[in-house]
C-alpha positions in Angstrom: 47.8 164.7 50.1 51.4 164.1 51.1 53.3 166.1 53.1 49.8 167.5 54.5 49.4 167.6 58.2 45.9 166.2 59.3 43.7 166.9 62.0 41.2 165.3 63.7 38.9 167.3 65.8 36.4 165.5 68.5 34.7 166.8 71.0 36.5 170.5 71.2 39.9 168.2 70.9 42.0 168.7 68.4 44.8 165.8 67.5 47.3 165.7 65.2 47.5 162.5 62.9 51.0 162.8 62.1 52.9 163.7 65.4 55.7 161.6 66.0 56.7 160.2 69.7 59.6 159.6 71.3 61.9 156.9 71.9 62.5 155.7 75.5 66.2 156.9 74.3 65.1 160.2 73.6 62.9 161.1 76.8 66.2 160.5 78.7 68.3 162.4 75.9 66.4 165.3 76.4 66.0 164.8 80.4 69.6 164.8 80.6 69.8 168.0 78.6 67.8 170.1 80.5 69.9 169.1 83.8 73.0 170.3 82.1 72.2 173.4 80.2 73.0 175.6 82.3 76.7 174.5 82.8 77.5 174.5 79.3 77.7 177.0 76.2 76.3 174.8 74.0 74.9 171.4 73.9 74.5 169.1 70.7 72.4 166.0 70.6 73.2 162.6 68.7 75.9 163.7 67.1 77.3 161.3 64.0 80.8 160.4 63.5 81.7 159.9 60.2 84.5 158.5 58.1 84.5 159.2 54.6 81.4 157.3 53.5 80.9 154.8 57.0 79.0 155.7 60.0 81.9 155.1 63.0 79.7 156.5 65.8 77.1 158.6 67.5 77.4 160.7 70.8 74.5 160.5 72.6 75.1 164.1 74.1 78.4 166.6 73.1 78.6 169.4 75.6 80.9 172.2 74.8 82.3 175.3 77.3 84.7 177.1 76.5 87.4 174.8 74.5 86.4 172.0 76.7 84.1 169.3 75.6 82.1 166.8 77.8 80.7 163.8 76.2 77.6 162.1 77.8 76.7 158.4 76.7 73.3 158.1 77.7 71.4 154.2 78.3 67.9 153.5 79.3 69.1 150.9 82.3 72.5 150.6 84.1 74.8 149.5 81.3 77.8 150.9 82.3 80.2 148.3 80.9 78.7 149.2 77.4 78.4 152.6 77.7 82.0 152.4 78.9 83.1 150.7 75.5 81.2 153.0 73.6 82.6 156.2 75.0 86.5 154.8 74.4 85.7 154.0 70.9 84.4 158.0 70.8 87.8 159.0 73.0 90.2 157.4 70.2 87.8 158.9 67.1 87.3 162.4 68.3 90.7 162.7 70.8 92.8 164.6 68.5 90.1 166.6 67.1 88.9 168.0 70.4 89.7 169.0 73.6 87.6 166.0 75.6 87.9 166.4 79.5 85.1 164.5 80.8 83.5 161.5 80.1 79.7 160.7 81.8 76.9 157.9 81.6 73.4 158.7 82.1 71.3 156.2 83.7 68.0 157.1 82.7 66.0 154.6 84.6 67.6 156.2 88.1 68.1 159.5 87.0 72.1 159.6 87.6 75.2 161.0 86.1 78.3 159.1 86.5 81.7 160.0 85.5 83.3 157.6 83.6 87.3 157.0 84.0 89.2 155.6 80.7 92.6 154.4 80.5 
C-alpha cells in the first residue's frame, strides 16, 4: 500500500500517480545547470549551510573547477537586489572555507547570467 508506486493505464498510456513536478525554481535550477556543465568539474545543487543545529543558508547552485568555486543565486524574475543580499550573506559563511571567485545571478525568466560584484 505505501511506498508502492501506482499506475494508471488508459488508452495504451501509461501514468504514473505518484510523480512529482517541479518548482518554477527548479526548472531554472536545472536550466542553468546544463548551460554551465561543461565549464566546470563538478556542479552541486541547493546546497545547505549549516551551523550546528540552524539552517544559515542554501546555495542555489555551487560550481567547483579546480580549487576555484563559483556560486550561482538563481531567481525566477529579476531580483537582483535580493539575490545580491543573499549571495553576501553566503560570501561571509563559506569565505574562509573556500576558495570563492565568482559570484552570478540567474534570471530565469530572461535566460541570463550576471556577474555579481560584492564589496
Amino acid at each position: 500500500m505505501f511506498g508502492e508506486k501506482k499506475e494508471r493505464v488508459k488508452e495504451g498510456v501509461t501514468l504514473s500517480l505518484n510523480c512529482t513536478r517541479l518548482s518554477k525554481h527548479d526548472r531554472y535550477v536545472e536550466e542553468l545547470c546544463t548551460k554551465i556543465k561543461d565549464n566546470y568539474d563538478s556542479i552541486s545543487k541547493h546546497v545547505t549551510v549549516r551551523a550546528k543545529k540552524r539552517m544559515l543558508a542554501e546555495v542555489d547552485v555551487l560550481a567547483k573547477k579546480g580549487d576555484d568555486v563559483d556560486l550561482y543565486e538563481v531567481k525566477c524574475s529579476p531580483r537582483i537586489t535580493k539575490a545580491r543580499r543573499q549571495l553576501r550573506k553566503l560570501s561571509k559563511y563559506l569565505g574562509g572555507a573556500m576558495n570563492i571567485t565568482n559570484y552570478y545571478f540567474y534570471c530565469g525568466s530572461s535566460h541570463s547570467i550576471m556577474t555579481i560584484l560584492l564589496e
